[in-house]
C-alpha positions in Angstrom: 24.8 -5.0 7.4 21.9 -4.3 9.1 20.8 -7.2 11.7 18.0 -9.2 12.5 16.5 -7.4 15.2 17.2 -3.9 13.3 14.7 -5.3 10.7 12.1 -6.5 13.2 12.1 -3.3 15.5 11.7 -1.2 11.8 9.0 -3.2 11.0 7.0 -3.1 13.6 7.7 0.6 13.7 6.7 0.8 10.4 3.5 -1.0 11.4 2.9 1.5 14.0 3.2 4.2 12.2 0.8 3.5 9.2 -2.2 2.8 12.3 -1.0 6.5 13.1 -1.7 7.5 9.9 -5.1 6.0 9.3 -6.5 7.1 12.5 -5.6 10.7 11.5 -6.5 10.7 8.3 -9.6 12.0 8.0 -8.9 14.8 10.7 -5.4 15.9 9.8 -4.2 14.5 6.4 -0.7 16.5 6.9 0.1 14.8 10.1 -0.8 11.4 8.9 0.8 12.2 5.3 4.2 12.6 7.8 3.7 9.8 9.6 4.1 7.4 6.1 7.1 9.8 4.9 8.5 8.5 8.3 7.7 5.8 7.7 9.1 5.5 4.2 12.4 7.0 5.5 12.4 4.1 8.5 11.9 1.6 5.5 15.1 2.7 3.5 17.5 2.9 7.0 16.5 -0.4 7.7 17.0 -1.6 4.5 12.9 -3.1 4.9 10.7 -3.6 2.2 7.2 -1.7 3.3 4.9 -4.5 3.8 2.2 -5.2 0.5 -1.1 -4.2 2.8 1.3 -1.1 3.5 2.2 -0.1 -0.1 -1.2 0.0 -1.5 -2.2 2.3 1.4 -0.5 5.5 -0.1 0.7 7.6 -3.2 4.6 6.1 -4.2 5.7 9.8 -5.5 4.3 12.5 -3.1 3.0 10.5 0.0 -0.8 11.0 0.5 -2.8 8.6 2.3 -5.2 7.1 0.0 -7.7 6.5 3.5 -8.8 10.9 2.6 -11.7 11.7 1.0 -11.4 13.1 -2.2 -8.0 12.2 -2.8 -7.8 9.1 -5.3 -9.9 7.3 -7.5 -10.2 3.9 -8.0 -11.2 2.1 -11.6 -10.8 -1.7 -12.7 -9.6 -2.2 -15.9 -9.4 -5.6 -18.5 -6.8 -3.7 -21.4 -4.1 -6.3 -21.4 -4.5 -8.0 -18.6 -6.8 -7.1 -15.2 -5.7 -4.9 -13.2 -7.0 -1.8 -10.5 -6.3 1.5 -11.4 -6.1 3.8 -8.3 -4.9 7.3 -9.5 -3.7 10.3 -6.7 -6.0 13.1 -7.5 -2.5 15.8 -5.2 -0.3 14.9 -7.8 -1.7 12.8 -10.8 0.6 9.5 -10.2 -1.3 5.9 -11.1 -0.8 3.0 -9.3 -1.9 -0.3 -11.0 -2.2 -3.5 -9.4 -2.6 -6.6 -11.3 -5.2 -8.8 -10.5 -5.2 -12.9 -11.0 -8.4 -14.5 -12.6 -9.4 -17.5 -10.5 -9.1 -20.4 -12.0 -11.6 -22.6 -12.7 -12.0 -25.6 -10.2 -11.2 -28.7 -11.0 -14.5 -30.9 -11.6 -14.7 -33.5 -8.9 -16.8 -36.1 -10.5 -13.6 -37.8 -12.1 -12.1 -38.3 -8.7 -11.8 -41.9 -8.0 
């Protein structure tokens, strides 16, 4: 069982680590790419989930830092339900993230 503090230190870690990476993205996209692998890898010893503003920041299957030029490409699509599109151009994988309609506001003339 992995403790408390494990969890923490990996996390912040983690954190660390992705700042690495978009810092040397542009420059060096292999050193950065390592830097989330490592970071993925800290994730699974830790038994940590990678933070959501984390996840969305690179590829799932081979890694790459969606911060490089040239490297994904991003659509918004309303089949089914809303959602973002954001497809690695490396190795082909799509990510899609659904996206909630706001609902409308409640009017506030009824209000008594």
């Amino acid at each position: 069982m992995v403790s408390r503090e494990l969890k923490k230190i990996a996390l912040d870690r983690i954190g660390r680590l992705m700042d690495f990476a978009r810092k040397h993205a542009a420059e060096r996209p292999e050193i950065a790419r390592e830097a989330i692998i490592l970071a993925i890898r800290i994730a699974q010893k830790a038994r940590v989930r990678i933070p959501r503003k984390y996840k969305r920041m690179f590829c799932r299957k081979c890694g790459t830092p969606f911060w490089t030029p040239n490297s994904f490409t991003i659509r918004v699509r309303d089949r089914r339900s809303t959602h973002i599109v954001i497809k690695c151009l490396k190795c082909g994988y799509i990510k899609r993230i659904p996206v909630k309609k706001p609902k409308p506001h409640e009017s506030t003339s009824w209000k008594t």
